[in-house]
Structure formats: structure tokens, C-alpha cells
C-alpha positions in Angstrom: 44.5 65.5 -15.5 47.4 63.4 -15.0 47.2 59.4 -14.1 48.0 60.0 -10.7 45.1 62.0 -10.2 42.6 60.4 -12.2 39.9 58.5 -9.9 39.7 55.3 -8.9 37.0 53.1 -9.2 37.1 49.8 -7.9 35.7 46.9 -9.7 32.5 45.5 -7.9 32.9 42.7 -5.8 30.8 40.5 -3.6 31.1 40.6 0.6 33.2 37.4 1.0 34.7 37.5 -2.1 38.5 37.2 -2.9 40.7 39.0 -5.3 42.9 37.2 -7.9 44.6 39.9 -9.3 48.0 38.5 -9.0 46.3 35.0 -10.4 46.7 35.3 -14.7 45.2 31.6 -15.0 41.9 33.0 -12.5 39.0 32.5 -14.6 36.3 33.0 -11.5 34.6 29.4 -12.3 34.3 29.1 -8.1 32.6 32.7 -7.7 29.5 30.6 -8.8 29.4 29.3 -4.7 29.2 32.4 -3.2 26.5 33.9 -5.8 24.3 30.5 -4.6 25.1 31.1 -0.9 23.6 34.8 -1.7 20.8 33.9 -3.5 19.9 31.0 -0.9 20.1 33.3 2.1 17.5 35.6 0.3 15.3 32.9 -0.6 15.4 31.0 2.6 14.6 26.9 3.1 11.4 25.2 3.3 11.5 21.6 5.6 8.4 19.6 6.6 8.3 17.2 9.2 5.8 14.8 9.8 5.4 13.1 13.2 3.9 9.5 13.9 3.2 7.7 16.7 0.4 6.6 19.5 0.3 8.9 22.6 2.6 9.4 24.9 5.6 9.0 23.3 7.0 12.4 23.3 6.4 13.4 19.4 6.0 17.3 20.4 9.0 17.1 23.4 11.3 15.7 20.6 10.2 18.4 18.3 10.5 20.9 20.8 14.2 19.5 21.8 15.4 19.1 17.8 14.5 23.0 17.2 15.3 24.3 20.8 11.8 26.0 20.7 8.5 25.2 21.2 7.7 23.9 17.9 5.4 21.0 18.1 1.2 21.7 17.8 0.8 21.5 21.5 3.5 23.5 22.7 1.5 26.5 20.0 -1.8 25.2 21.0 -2.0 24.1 23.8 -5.3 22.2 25.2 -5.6 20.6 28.2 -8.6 18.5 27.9 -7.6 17.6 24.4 -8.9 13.7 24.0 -7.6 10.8 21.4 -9.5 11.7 18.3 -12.1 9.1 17.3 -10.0 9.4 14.1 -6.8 9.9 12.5 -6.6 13.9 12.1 -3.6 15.5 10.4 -2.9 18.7 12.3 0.1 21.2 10.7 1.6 24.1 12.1 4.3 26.2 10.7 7.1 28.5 12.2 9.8 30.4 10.7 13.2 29.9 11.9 16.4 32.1 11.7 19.5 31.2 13.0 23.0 33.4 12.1 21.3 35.2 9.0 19.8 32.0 7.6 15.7 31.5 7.6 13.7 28.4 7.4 10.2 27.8 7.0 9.4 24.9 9.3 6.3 22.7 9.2 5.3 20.1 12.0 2.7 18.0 10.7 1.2 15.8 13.6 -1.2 12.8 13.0 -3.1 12.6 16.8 -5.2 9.4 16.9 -2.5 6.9 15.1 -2.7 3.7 16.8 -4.6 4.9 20.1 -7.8 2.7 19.2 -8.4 -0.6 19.8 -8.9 -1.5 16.1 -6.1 0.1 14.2 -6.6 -1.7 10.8 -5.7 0.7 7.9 -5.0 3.4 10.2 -2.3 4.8 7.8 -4.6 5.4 5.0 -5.5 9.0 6.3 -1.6 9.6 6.6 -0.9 8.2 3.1 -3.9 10.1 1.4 -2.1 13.3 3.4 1.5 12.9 1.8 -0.3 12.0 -1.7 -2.5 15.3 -1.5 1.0 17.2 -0.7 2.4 15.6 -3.9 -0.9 16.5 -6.0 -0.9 19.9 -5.0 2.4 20.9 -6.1 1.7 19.1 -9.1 -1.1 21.0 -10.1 0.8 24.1 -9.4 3.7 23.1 -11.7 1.3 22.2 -14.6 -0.3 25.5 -14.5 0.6 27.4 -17.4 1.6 30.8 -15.9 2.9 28.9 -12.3 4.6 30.6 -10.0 8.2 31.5 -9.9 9.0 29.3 -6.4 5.7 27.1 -5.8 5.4 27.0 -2.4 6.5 23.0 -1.1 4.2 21.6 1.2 5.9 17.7 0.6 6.6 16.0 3.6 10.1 15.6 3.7 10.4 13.5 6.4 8.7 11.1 8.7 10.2 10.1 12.1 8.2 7.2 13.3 7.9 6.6 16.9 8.2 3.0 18.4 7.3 2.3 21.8 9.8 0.9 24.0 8.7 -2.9 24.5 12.4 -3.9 24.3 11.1 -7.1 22.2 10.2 -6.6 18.7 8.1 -4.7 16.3 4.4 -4.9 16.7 2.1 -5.6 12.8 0.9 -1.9 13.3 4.8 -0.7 13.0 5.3 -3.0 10.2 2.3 -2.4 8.3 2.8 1.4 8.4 6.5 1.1 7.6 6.4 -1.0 4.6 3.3 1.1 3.5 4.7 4.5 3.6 8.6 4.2 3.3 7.5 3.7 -0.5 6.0 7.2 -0.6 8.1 9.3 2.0 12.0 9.2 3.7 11.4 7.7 7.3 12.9 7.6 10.4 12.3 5.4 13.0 13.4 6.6 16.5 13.2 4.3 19.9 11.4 6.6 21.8 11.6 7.0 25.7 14.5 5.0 25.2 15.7 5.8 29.1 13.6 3.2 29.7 15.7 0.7 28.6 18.8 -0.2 29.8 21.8 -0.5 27.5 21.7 -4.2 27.3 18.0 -4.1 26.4 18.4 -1.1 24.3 21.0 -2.7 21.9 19.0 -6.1 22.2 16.2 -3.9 20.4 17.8 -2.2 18.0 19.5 -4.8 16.9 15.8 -7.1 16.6 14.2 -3.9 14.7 17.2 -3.9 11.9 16.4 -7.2 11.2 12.7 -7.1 10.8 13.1 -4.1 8.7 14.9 -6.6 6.7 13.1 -9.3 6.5 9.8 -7.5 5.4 11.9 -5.4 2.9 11.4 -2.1 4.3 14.0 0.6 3.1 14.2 3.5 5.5 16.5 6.5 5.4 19.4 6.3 4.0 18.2 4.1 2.1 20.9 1.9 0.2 19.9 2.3 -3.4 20.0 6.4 -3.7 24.0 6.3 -2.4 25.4 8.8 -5.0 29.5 7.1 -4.8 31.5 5.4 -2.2 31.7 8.3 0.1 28.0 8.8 0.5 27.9 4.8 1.1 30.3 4.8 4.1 29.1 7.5 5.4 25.7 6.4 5.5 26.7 2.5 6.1 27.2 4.0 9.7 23.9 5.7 10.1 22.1 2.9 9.0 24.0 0.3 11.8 22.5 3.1 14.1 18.5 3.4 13.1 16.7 2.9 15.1 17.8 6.0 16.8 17.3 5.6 20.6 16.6 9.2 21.6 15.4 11.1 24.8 13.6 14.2 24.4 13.3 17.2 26.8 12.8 20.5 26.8 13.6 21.6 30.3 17.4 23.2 31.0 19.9 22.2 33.8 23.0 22.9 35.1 25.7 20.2 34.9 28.9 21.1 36.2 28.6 24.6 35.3 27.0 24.1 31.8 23.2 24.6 30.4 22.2 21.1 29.4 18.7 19.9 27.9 17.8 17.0 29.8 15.7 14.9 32.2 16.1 15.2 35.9 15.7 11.7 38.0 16.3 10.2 41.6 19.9 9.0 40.3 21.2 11.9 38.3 20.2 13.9 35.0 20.0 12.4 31.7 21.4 14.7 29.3 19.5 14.8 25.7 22.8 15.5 23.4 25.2 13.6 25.5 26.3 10.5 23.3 26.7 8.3 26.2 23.2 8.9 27.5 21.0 8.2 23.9 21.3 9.1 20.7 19.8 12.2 20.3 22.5 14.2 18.6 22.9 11.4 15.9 19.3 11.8 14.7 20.2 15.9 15.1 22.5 15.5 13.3 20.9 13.7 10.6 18.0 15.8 10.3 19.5 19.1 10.2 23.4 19.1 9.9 24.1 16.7 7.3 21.3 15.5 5.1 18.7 18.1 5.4 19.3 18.9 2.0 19.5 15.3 0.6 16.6 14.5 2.3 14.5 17.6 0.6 16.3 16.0 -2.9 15.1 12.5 -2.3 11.6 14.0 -2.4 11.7 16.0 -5.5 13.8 13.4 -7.0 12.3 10.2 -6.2 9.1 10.2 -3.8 7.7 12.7 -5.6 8.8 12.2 -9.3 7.5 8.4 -8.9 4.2 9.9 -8.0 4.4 12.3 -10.9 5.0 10.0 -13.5 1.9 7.5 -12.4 -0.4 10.4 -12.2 0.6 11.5 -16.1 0.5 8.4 -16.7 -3.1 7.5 -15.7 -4.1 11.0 -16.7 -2.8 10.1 -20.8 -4.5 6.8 -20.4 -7.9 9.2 -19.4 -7.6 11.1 -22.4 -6.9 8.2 -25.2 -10.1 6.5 -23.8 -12.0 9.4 -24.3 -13.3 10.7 -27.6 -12.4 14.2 -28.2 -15.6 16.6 -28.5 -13.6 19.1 -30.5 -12.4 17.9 -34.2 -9.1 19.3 -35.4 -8.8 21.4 -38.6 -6.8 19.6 -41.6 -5.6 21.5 -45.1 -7.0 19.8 -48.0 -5.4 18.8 -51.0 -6.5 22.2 -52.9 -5.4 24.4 -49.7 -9.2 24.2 -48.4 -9.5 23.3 -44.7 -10.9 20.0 -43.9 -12.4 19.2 -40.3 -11.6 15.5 -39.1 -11.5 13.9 -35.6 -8.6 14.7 -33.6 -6.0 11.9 -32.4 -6.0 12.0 -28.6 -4.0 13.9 -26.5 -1.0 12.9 -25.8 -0.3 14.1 -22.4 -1.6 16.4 -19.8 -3.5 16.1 -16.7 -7.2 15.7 -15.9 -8.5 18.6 -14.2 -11.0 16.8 -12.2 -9.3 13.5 -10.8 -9.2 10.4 -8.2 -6.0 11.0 -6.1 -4.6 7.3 -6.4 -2.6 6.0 -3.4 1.1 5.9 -4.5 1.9 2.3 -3.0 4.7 0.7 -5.4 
């Protein structure tokens, strides 16, 4: 057969990817982005959401708004004579989400009953033993000897904190829960109802809020000290001279000069959810889904949850050099004989059978 009729076979190559024939210093070194991209859109993305805040504040309309679906608990399950829980109950519900090719689990984890009692003293325990069990769980799963090739991530990833809008200042049950909690999860605190305010007021508040955060040293997302260079710190300088976010929520689609809007329809016109001038909706969008999603998910593993890691092993090694060991370990002799002495104590692992510890720095 002569060369010009001998087959061709083409070299395998990936949808998307380019050729560098014509390139004789091409190594393929960037190749490495698209195989992730691949393997990603397989796999899919896990984000869970917590929501907090006393009724009436819109948790499940904001939900609802953020995803362009209905979400939230109550839009799934809806119950019309549902009453404030004589306790704090942690309710979850999980959707799966695909938008152009790319699927995400999502989990909305509502806590009905915060702060809707007169006595409201410790009322984030429940929520704190929640995010801690979250932590333990995967823990447990990674310890396993034969674990699982993806253990499934039930960590909250974020918390958006709802504060009522007084227009004056934060009230000890914001604080309390704040400072508590923004040690053990990434939160974000959002103005809700915030077209309740006017502008003046609106900025008045904000501006009181930043500066309580300060002064009771509560670090809320962004927060300062996991910047990775200067980029990531002007970038997130901004975001934090906007927390709190002052956001509107709504569900409910108009027309505005010709164009589907989400927003909320009054006596003096219609307050549009993603327009920039009315709140600042699309900046928390933005921050939750567009831009940090991922960091936010890496902050978890990296620091919430590692910091909860280390203290479990920690306690759990501290368990086991306290203990005497029941079974002796096997030592040669000097003539090649075995000889059985005491063992030392373990060195690490953890307890099967254990207290699940607050994780409060």
C-alpha cells in the first residue's frame, strides 16, 4: 500500500481541546484544566447553606430568590398552620440543581424557633451542636479504614444570618450568636427587609453593625486573616466595606419596561431584587455563588473543619494514654523467645464511643 493510501488515524483528543502541532516547545502542562473541568462536571458540587434568623424575616423568600426556585423547607413543605417550635429544630432539605451541563447538590438547612421565645438564652447551642455533628460525621467516615472514595459532605458551608431591621444597632442575641459561631462556620450577615429602611437609615446601620462586629472581635466572611495575596485582599477589602448585605428578597416576576424582573410590587413603584440601586441583593449573589463558592467550601475543609479535627484527635489520644491497655504486646526475647509485656499506649486514633465537644476557640 503506498503512504498516500495508508489510513489515517487521528490522535485522541478531548472536546475543547486545542492542537499544537505547529508548537515544538508544547509540552501540554495546561491540558491538566480541561481534564479537571471533565472530571468536575461528572462528579458534580456539593454546597450547604444554613439559614438563621427569628420569623418573618424572609429566610425561605431569599433562598427561593438566590436559586430562582423554590428551594427553602417551606416552599417543599409547605404547612399552613405550622407554629414557632417550643424549640430550636434544625430542619434540612436537599435539591439538585443543573444549570448549562453543571450539577449541584444543594442543602438548605433551616433552624425554625431561633430567637422567637421570650427567653432566648443559649439558643445557639442546638445550632452549634448541629454544625459540630456535621464535622463528626465526616470524620468518622474518613477514619474508616476502607472509606469511601468521595464521602458524602454534609458541612455547613455557610451561614447567612438574618438581622432585623431596627435601623439602630445589634441586639446581645445577634452578638452572642455571631461571636459564638463565626469560630466554627463562614457567616454572613444580611440586613433583611432592608426596603424598610431608607437610604440614609440603611447606611446609618450598616455602618453601626461594622463597628460592633469590631469591637466584640467577630470575624465574618471574608474574613481578613485567610487572604491568600494582595489580590484576594482588595478584592475582598470591598466586600467586607459592604457586609452587612442589605438585601430584598422576592420570588414573584414583573414586567419593567419590557423586561422579567424579580421584585416587590408597592403603591410607589416596584422594587427590583437584583437592581444595585434598589438593595444589595446581587452583591451577596454574587458572593455566594459566582465568586467564592468554591473558597467558601475550602475555608471549611481547610480551617473550620481541620480546627475541629485536630481537637477531636487530640482529646481522643489524650483518652487512650489515660487508659491502660487490656491487650499486652508481644516482645522477642533475648534468645529469640517471645516475651509478653504491657503495651505503650496508643498513639493516635479515635474513640469509637465519644462526647461531641462544642468547637468554641
Amino acid at each position: 500500500m503506498s503512504e498516500s493510501a495508508k489510513p489515517h488515524h487521528p490522535s485522541p483528543q478531548g472536546k475543547g481541546e486545542k492542537t499544537h502541532a505547529s508548537d515544538f516547545s508544547y509540552v501540554g502542562i495546561d491540558a491538566i484544566l480541561e481534564q479537571m473541568r471533565r472530571k468536575a462536571m461528572k462528579q458534580g458540587f456539593e454546597l450547604n447553606i444554613m439559614v438563621v434568623g427569628q420569623s418573618g424575616l424572609g429566610k425561605s423568600t431569599l433562598m427561593n430568590t438566590l436559586f430562582k426556585s423554590k428551594v427553602s423547607r417551606k416552599s417543599v413543605q409547605p404547612n399552613p398552620e405550622e407554629r414557632i417550635p417550643k424549640t430550636i429544630e434544625i430542619k434540612s432539605i436537599s435539591h439538585d440543581i443543573e444549570e448549562k451541563g453543571v450539577r449541584m447538590k444543594l442543602t438548605v438547612i433551616d433552624t425554625p424557633g431561633f430567637g422567637d421565645h421570650i427567653n432566648n438564652e443559649n439558643c445557639w447551642q442546638p445550632i452549634m451542636k448541629f454544625i459540630n455533628d456535621q464535622y463528626e460525621a465526616y470524620l468518622q467516615e474518613e477514619i474508616n479504614i476502607n472509606r469511601k472514595k468521595r464521602i458524602p459532605d454534609s458541612r455547613v458551608h455557610c451561614c447567612i444570618y438574618f438581622i432585623p431591621p431596627t435601623g439602630h444597632c445589634l441586639r446581645p442575641l445577634d452578638v452572642e450568636f455571631m461571636r459564638r459561631l463565626s469560630k466554627v462556620v463562614n457567616i454572613v450577615p444580611v440586613i433583611a427587609k432592608a426596603d424598610t429602611l431608607t437610604l440614609e437609615e440603611r447606611d446609618f446601620f450598616k455602618q453601626t453593625i461594622r463597628e460592633e462586629l469590631r469591637a466584640n472581635g467577630i470575624d465574618v466572611y471574608p474574613q481578613k486573616e485567610f487572604d491568600e495575596d494582595a489580590d484576594d485582599r482588595m478584592i475582598n477589602d470591598k466586600i467586607r466595606e459592604m457586609i452587612p448585605f442589605a438585601v430584598v428578597g422576592s420570588d414573584q416576576e414583573y414586567q419593567v419596561n419590557g423586561k422579567r424582573i424579580l421584585g416587590r410590587k408597592t403603591k410607589w413603584g416596584t422594587i427590583e431584587v437584583e437592581n444595585i440601586g434598589h438593595c444589595e441583593f446581587a452583591y451577596l449573589r454574587d458572593l455566594l455563588i459566582r465568586t467564592h463558592m468554591q473558597n467558601i467550601k475550602d475555608i471549611t475543609g481547610s480551617i473550620h473543619y481541620e480546627t475541629y479535627r485536630v481537637r477531636r484527635l487530640n482529646e481522643s489520644n489524650a483518652h487512650f494514654k489515660s487508659q491502660p491497655s487490656d491487650h499486652p504486646a508481644v516482645q522477642p526475647k533475648a534468645n529469640g523467645q517471645p516475651e509478653v509485656t504491657p503495651s505503650a499506649p496508643q498513639a493516635n486514633g479515635v474513640a469509637a464511643k465519644h462526647e461531641v465537644m462544642s468547637h468554641e476557640m
